[in-house]
N, C-alpha and C positions, 0 to 999 in steps of 0.2 A: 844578676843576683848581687853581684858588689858593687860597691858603690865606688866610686873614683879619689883620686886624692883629695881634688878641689872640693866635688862635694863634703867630702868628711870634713873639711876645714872650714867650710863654710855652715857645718852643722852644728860643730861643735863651738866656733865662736860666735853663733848670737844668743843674744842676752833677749830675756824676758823682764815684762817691767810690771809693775801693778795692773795694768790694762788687760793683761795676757796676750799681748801682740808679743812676736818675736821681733825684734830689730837686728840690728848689727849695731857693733860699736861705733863712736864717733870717731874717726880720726885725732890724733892730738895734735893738728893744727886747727882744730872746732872749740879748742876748751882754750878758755878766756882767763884774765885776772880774778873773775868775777869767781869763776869755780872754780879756782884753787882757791881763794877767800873762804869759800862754802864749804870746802873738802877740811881746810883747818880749822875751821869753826868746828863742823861735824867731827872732829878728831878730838879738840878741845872739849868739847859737852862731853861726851864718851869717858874722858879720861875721870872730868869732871864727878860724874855718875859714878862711874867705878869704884872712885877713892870715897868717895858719901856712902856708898854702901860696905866697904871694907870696915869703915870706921863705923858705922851702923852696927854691923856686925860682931865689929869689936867688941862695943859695950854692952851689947845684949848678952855676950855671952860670958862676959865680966860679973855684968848684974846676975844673970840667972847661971848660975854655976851648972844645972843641974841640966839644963839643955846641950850642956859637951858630950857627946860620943852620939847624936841623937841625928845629927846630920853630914857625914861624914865629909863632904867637900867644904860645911861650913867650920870645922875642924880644920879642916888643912889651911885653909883663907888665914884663921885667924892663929894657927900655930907658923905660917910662913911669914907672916907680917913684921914679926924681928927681923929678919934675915934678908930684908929688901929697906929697912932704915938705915 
């Protein structure tokens, strides 16, 4: 009825992908220059995206006055945004 250490470790660390296969992780002697290139790229777009929609938000909520208190997270986004310049 229990299941052993190894199995539980073996359960709980593989990763599922788009495919719906389960794998295991790669090793990190398997990961290349190539993807850590891709991993900070991928970091960079992200941050990118983030700060275009912060600022997106900003000014929407500049423009339209009346949209404040209507979204509460989009409130706080743009009441914290002093306080991280």
């Amino acid at each position: 009825m229990t299941a052993s250490i190894n199995e539980t470790v073996e359960a709980t660390s593989a990763t599922r992908h788009d495919s719906g296969i389960r794998t295991r992780p790669q090793p990190a002697a398997d990961v290349t220059d190539l993807d850590r290139v891709r991993v900070d790229r991928l970091a960079a777009a992200r941050q990118r995206r983030a700060a275009a929609h912060t600022r997106d938000l900003t000014a929407l909520l500049r423009e339209r006055p009346d949209l404040i208190g209507v979204h509460p997270p989009a409130d706080f986004t743009v009441d914290s945004l002093p306080w991280c310049v």
